[in-house]
DSSP file (Angstrom, degrees, kcal/mol; ACC not computed):
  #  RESIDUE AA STRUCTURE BP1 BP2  ACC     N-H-->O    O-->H-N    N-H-->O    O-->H-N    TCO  KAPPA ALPHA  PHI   PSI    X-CA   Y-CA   Z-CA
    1    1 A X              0   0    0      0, 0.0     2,-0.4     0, 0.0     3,-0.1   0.000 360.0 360.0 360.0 130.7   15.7   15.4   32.2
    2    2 A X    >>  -     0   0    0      1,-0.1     4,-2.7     2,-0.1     3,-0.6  -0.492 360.0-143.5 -83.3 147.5   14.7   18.9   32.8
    3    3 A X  H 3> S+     0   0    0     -2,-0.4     4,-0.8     1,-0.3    -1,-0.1   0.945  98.4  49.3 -61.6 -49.3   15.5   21.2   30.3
    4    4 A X  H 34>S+     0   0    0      1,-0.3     5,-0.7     2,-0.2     4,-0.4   0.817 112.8  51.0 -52.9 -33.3   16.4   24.3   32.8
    5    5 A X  H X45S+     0   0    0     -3,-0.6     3,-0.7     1,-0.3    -1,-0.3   0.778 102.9  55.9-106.0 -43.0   18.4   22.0   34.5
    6    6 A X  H 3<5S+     0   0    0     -4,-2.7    -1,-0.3     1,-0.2    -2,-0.2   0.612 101.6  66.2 -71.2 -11.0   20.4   20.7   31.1
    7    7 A X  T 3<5S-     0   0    0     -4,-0.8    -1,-0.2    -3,-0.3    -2,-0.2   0.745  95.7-143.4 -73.1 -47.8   21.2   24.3   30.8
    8    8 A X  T < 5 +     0   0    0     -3,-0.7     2,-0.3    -4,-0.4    -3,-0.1   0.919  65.3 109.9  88.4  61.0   23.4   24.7   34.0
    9    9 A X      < -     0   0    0     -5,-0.7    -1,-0.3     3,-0.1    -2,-0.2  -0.958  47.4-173.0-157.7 146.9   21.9   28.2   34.6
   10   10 A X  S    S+     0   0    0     -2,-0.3    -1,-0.1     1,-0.2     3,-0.1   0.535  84.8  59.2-110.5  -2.3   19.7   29.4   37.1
   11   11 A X  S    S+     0   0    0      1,-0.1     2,-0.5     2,-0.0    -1,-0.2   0.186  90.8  76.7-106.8  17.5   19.0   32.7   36.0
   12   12 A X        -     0   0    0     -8,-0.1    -1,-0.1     1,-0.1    -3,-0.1  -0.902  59.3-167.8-122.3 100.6   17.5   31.4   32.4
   13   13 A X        -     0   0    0     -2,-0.5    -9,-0.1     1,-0.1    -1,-0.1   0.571  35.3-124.1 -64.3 -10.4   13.9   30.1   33.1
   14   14 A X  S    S+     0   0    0      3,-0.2     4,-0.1     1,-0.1    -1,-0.1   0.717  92.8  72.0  83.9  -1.2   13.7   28.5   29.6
   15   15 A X  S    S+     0   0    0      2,-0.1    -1,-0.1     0, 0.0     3,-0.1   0.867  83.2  47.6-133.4 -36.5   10.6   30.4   28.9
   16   16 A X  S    S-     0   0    0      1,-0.2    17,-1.8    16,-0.1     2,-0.3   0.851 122.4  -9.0 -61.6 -56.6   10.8   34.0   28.3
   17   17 A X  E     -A   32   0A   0     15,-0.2     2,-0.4    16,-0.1    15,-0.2  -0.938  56.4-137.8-134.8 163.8   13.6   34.0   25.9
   18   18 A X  E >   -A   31   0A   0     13,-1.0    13,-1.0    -2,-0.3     3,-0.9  -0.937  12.6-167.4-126.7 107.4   16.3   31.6   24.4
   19   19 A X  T 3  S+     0   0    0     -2,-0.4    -1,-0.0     1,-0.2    -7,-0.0   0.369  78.8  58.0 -90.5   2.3   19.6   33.0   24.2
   20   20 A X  T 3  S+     0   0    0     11,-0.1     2,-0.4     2,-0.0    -1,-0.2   0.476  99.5  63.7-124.8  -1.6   21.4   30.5   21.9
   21   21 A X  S <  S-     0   0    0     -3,-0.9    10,-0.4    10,-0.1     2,-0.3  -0.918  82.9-133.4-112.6 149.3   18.8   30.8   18.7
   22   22 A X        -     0   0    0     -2,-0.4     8,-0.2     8,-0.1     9,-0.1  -0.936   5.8-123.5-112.4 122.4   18.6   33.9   17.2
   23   23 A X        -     0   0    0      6,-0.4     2,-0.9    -2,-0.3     6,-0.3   0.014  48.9-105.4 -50.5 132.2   15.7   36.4   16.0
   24   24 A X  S    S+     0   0    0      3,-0.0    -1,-0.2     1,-0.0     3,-0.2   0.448 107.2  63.0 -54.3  18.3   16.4   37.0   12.3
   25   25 A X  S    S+     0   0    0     -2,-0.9     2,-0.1     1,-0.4    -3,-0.1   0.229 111.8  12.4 -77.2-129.0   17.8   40.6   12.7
   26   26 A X    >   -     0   0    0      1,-0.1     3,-0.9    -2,-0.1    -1,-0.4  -0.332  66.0-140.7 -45.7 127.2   20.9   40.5   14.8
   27   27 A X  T 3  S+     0   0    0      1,-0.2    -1,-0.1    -3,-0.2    -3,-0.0   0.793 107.5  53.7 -51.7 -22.7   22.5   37.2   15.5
   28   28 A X  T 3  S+     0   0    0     -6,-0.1    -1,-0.2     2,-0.0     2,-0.1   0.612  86.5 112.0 -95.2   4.5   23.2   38.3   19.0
   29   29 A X  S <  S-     0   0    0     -3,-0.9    -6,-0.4    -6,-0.3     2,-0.1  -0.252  70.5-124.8 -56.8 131.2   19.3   39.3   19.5
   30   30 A X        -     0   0    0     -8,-0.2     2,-0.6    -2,-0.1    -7,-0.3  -0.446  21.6-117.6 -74.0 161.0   17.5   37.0   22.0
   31   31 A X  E     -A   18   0A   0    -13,-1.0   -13,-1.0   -10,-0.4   -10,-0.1  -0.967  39.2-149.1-101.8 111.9   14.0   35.2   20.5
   32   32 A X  E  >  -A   17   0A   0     -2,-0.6     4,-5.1   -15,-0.2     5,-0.3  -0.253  23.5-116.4 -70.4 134.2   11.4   36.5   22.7
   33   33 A X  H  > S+     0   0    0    -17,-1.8     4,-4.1     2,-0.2     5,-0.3   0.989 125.1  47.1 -28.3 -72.8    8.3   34.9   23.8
   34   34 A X  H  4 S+     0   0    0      1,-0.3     4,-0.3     2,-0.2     5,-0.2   0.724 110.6  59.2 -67.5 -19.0    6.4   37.7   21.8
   35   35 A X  H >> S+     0   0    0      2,-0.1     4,-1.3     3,-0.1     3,-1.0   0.978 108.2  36.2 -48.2 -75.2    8.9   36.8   19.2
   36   36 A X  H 3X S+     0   0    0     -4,-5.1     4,-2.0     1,-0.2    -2,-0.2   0.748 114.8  61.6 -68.1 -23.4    8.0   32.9   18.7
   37   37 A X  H 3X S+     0   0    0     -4,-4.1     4,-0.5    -5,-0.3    -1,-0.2   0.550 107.7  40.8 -96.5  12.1    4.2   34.0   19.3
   38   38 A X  H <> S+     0   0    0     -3,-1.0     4,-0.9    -5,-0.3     5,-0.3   0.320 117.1  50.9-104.7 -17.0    4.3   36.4   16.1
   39   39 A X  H >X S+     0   0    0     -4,-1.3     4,-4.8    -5,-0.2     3,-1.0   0.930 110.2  51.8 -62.7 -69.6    6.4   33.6   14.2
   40   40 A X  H 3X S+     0   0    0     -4,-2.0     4,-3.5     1,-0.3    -3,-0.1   0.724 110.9  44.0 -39.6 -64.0    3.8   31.2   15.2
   41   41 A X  H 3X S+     0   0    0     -4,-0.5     4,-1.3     2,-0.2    -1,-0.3   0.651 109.8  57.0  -2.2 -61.4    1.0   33.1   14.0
   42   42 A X  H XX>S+     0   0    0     -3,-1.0     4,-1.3    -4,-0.9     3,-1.2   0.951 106.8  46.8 -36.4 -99.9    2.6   33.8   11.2
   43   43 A X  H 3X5S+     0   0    0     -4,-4.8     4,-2.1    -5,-0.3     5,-0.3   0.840 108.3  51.5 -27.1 -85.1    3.1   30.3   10.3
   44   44 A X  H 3X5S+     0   0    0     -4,-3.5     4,-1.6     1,-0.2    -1,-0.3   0.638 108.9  58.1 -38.7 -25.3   -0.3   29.0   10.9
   45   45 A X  H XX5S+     0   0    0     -4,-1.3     4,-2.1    -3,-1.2     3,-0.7   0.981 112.8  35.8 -23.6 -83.1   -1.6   31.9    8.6
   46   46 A X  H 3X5S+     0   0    0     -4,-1.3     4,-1.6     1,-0.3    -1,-0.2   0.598 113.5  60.3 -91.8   9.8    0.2   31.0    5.9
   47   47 A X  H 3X<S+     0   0    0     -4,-2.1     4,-2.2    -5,-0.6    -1,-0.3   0.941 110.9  48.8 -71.6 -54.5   -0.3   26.8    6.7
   48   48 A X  H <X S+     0   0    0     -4,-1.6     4,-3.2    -3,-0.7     3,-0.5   0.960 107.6  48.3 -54.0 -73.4   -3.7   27.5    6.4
   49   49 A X  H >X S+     0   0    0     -4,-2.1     3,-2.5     2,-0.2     4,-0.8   0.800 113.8  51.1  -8.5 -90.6   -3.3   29.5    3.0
   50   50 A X  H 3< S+     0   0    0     -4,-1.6    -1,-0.2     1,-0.3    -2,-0.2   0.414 113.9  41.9 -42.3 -47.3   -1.2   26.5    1.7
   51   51 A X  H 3< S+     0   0    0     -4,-2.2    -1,-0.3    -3,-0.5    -2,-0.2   0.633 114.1  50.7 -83.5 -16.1   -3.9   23.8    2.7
   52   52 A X  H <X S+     0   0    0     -4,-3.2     4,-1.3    -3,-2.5     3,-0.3   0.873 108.5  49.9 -52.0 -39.6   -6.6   25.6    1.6
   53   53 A X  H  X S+     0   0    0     -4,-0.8     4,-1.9     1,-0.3    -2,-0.2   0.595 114.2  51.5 -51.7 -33.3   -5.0   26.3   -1.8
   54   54 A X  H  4 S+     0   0    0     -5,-0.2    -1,-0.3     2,-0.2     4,-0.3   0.540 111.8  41.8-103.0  -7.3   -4.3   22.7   -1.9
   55   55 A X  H  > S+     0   0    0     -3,-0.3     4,-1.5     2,-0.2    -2,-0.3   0.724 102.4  62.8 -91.5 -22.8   -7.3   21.7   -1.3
   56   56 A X  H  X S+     0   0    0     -4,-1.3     4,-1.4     2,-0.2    -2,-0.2   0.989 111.1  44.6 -68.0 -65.2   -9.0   24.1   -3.4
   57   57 A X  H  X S+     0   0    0     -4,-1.9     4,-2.5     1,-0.2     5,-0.2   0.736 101.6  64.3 -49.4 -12.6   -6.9   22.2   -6.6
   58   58 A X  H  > S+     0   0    0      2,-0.3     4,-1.7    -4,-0.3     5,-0.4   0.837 102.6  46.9 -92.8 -33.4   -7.6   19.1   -5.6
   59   59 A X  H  X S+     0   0    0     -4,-1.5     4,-2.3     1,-0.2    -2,-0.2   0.917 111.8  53.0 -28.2 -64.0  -11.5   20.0   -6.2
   60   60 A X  H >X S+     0   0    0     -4,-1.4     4,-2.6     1,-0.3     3,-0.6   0.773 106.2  50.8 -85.4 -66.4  -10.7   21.3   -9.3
   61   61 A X  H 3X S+     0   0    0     -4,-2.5     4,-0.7     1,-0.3    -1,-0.3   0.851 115.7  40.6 -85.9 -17.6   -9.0   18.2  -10.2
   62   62 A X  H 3< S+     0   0    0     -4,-1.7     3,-0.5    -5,-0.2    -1,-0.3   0.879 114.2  50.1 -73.5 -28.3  -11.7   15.9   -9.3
   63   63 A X  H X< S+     0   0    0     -4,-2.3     3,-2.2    -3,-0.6     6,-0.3   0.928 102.4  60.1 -51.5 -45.8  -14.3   17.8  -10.5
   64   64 A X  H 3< S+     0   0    0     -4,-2.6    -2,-0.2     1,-0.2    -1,-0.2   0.786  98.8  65.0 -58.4  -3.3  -12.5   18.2  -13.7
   65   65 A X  T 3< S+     0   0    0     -4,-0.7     2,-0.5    -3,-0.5    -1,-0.2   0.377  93.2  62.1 -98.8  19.7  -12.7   14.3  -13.9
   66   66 A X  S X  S-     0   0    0     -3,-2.2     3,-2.4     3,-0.0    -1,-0.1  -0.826 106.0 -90.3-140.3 131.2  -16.5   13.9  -14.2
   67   67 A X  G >  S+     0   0    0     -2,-0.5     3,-2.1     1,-0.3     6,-0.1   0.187 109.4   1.2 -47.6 129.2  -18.3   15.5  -17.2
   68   68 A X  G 3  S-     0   0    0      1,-0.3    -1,-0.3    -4,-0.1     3,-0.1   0.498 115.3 -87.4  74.4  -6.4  -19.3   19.2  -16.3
   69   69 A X  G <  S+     0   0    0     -3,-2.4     2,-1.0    -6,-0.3    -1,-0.3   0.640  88.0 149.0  76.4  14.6  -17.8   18.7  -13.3
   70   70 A X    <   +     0   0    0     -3,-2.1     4,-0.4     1,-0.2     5,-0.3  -0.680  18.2 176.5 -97.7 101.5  -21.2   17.3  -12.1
   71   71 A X  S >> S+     0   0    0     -2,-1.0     3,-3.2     1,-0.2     4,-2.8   0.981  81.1  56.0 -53.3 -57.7  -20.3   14.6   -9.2
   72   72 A X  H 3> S+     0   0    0      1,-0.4     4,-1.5     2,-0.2    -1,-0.2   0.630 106.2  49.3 -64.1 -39.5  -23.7   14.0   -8.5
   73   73 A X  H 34 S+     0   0    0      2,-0.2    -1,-0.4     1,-0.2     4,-0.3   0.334 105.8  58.8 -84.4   7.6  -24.5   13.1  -12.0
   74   74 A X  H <> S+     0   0    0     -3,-3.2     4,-0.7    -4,-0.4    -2,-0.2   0.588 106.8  42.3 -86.4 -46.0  -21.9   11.1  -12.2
   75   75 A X  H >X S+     0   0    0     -4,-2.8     3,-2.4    -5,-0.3     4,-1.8   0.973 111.2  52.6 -57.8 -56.9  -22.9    8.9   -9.5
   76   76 A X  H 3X S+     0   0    0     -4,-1.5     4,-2.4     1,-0.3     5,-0.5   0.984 109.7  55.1 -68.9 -39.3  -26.8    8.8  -10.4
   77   77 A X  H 3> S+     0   0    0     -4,-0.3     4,-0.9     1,-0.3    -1,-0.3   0.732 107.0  50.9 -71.4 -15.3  -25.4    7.7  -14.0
   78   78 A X  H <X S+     0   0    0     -3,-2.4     4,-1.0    -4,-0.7    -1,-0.3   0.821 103.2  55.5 -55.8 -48.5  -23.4    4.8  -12.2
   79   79 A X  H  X S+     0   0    0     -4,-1.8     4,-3.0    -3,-0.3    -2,-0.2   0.891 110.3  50.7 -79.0 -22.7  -26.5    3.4  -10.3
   80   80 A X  H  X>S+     0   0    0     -4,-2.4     4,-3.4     1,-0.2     5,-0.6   0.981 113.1  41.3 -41.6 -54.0  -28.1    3.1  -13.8
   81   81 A X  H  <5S+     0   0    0     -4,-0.9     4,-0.2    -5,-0.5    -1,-0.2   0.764 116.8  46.7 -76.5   1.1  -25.5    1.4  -15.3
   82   82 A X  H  X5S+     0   0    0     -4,-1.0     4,-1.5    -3,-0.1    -1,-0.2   0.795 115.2  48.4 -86.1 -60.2  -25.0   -0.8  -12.0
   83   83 A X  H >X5S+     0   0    0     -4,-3.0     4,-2.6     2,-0.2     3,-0.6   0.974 114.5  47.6 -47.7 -53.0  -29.2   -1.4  -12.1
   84   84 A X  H >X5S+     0   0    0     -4,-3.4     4,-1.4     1,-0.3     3,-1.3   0.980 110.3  61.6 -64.6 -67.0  -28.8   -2.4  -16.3
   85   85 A X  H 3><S+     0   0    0     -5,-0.6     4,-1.9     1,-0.3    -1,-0.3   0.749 107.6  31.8 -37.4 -49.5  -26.1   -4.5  -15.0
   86   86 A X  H <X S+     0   0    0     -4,-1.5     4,-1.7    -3,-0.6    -1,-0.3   0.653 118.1  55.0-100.0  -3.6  -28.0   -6.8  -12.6
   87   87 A X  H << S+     0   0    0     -4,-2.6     4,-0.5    -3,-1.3    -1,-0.2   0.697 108.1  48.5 -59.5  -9.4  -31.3   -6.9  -14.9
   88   88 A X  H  X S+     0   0    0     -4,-1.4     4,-1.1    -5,-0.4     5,-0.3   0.943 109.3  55.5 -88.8 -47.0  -29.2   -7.9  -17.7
   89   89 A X  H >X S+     0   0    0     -4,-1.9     3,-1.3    -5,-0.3     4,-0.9   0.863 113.1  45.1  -6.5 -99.9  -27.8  -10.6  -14.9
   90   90 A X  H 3X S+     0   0    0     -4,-1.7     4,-1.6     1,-0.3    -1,-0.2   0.524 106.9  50.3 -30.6 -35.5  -31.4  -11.8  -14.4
   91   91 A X  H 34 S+     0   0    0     -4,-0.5     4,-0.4     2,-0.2    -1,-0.3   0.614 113.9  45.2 -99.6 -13.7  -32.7  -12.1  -17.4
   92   92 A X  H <X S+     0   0    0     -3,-1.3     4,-1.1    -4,-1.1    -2,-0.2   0.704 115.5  52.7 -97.5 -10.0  -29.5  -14.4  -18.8
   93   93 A X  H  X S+     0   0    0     -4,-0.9     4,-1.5    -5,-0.3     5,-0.2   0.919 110.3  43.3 -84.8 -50.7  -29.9  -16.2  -15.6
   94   94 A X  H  < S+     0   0    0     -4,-1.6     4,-0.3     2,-0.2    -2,-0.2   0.523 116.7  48.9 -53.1 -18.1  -33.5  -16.7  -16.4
   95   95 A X  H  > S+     0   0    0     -4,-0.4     4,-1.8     2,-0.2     5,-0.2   0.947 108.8  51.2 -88.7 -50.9  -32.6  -17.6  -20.2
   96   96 A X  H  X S+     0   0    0     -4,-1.1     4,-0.9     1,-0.3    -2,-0.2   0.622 114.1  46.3-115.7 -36.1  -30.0  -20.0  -19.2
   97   97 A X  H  X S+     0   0    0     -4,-1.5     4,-1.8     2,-0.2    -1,-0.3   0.753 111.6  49.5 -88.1 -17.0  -32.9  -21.8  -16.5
   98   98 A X  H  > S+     0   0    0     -4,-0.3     4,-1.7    -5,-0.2    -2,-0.3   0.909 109.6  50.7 -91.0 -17.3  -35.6  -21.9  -19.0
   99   99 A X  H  X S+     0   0    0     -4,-1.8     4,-1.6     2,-0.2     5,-0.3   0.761 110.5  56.9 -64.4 -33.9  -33.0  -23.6  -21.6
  100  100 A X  H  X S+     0   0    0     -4,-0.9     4,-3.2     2,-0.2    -2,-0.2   0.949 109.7  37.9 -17.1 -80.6  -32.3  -25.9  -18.8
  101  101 A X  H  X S+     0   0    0     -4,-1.8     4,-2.4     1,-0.2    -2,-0.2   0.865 113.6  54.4 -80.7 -32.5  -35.6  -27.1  -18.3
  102  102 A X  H  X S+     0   0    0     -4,-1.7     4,-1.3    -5,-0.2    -1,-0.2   0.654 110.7  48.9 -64.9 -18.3  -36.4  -27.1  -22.0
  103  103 A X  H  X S+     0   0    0     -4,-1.6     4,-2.5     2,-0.2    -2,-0.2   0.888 112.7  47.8 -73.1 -52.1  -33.2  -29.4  -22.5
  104  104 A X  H  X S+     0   0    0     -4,-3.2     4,-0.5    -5,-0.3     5,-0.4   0.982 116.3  43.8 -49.9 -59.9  -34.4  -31.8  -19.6
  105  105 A X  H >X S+     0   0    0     -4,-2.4     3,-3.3     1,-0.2     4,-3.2   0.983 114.7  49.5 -62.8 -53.8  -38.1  -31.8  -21.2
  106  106 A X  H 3X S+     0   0    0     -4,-1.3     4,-1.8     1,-0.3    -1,-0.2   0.916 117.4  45.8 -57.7 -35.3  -36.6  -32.4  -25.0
  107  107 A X  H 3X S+     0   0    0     -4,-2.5     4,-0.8     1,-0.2    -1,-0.3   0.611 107.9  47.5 -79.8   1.0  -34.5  -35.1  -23.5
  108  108 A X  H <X>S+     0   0    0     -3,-3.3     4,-2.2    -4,-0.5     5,-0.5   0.640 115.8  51.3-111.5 -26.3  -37.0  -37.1  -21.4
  109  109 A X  H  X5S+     0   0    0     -4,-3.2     4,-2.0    -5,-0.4    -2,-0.2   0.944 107.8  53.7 -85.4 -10.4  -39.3  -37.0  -24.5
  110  110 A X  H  X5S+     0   0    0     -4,-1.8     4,-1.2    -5,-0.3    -1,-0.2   0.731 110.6  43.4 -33.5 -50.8  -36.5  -38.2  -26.4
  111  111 A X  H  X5S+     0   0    0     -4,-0.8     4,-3.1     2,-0.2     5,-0.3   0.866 113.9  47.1 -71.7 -52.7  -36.0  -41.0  -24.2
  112  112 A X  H  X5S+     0   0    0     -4,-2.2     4,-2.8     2,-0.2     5,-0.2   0.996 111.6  54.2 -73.9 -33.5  -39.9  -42.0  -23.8
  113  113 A X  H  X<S+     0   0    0     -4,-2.0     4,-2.2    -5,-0.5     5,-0.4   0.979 109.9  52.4 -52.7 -66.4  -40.2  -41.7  -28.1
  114  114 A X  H  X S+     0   0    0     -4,-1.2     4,-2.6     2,-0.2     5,-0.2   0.930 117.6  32.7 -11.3 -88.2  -37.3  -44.2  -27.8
  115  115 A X  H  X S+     0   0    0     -4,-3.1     4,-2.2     2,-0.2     5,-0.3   0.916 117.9  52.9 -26.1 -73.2  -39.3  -46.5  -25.5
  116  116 A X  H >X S+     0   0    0     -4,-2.8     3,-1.4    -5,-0.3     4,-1.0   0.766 110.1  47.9 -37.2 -71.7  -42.4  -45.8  -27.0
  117  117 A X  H >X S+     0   0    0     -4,-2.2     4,-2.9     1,-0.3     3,-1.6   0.890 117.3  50.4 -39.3 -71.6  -40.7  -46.7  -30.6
  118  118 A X  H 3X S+     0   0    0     -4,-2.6     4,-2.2    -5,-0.4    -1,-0.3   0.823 105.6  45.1 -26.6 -56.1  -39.5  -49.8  -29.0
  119  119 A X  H <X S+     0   0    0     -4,-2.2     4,-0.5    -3,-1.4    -1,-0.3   0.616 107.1  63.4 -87.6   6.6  -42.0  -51.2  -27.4
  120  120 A X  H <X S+     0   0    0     -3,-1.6     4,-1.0    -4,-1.0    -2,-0.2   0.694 107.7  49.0 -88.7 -18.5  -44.0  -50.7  -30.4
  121  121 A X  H  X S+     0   0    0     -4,-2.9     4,-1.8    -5,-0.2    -2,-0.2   0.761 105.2  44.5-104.1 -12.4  -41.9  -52.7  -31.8
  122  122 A X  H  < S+     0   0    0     -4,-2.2    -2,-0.1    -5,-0.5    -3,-0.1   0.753 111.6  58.6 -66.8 -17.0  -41.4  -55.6  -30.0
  123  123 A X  H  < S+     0   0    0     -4,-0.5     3,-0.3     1,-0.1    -1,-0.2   0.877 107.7  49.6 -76.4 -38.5  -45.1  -55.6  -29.6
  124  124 A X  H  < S+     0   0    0     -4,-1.0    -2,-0.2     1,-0.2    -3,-0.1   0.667 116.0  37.7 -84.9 -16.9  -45.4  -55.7  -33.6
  125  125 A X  S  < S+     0   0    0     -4,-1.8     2,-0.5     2,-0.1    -1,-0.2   0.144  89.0 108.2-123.6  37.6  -42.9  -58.7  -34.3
  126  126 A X  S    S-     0   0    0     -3,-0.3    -4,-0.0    -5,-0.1    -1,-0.0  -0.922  81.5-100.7 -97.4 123.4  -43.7  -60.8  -31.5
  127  127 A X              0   0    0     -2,-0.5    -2,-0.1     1,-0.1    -1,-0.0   0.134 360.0 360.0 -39.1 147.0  -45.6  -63.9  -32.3
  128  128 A X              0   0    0     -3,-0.0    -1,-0.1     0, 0.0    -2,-0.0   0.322 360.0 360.0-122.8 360.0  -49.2  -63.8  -31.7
């Protein structure tokens, strides 16, 4: 639907002024183009302010969560303790196969002393 048209006037183009809001003087004052484009102004001005301001604390609180406020050292002090993390990984992974294979070897010489002991005795009380 056109707006001009919902209006039921032909003499109000809908763009120059709006007779049925009023500029904060008089209530019976029309709102003028030049009106809504110093509001407007206006506004974004102090929208700008507002989200800068709010962005400006939210720095400040995130800086305030890393010591000195240094992100950057905060990070590098992560990828140590991520790197310590997966050497430490490796090296219990590496404890944990060489106990492995040193359980496998203690057990297979376990078994062949067994044999061994066995057939050294069956060899020693079998009739000759």
């Amino acid at each position: 639907m056109d707006f001009k048209q919902s209006r039921h006037s032909d003499e109000w183009d809908g763009y120059t002024e709006r007779r049925n809001v009023s500029a904060p003087g008089n209530p019976a004052d029309p709102v003028t183009r030049e009106y809504l484009d110093k509001a407007l102004k206006e506004n974004r001005h102090s929208t700008r302010e507002f989200v800068g301001n709010k962005f400006s604390e939210l720095e400040e609180m995130i800086k305030d969560g890393f010591p000195g406020g240094d992100t950057r050292g905060h990070r590098e002090a992560h990828e140590i303790l991520i790197k310590d993390a997966a050497e430490r990984a490796a090296m219990w992974k590496n404890i944990r196969d060489k106990l492995l294979s040193g359980a496998v070897i203690a057990a297979l010489i376990a078994v062949g002393k067994i044999v061994w002991e066995h057939f050294i005795t069956v060899v020693s009380t079998s009739p000759k």
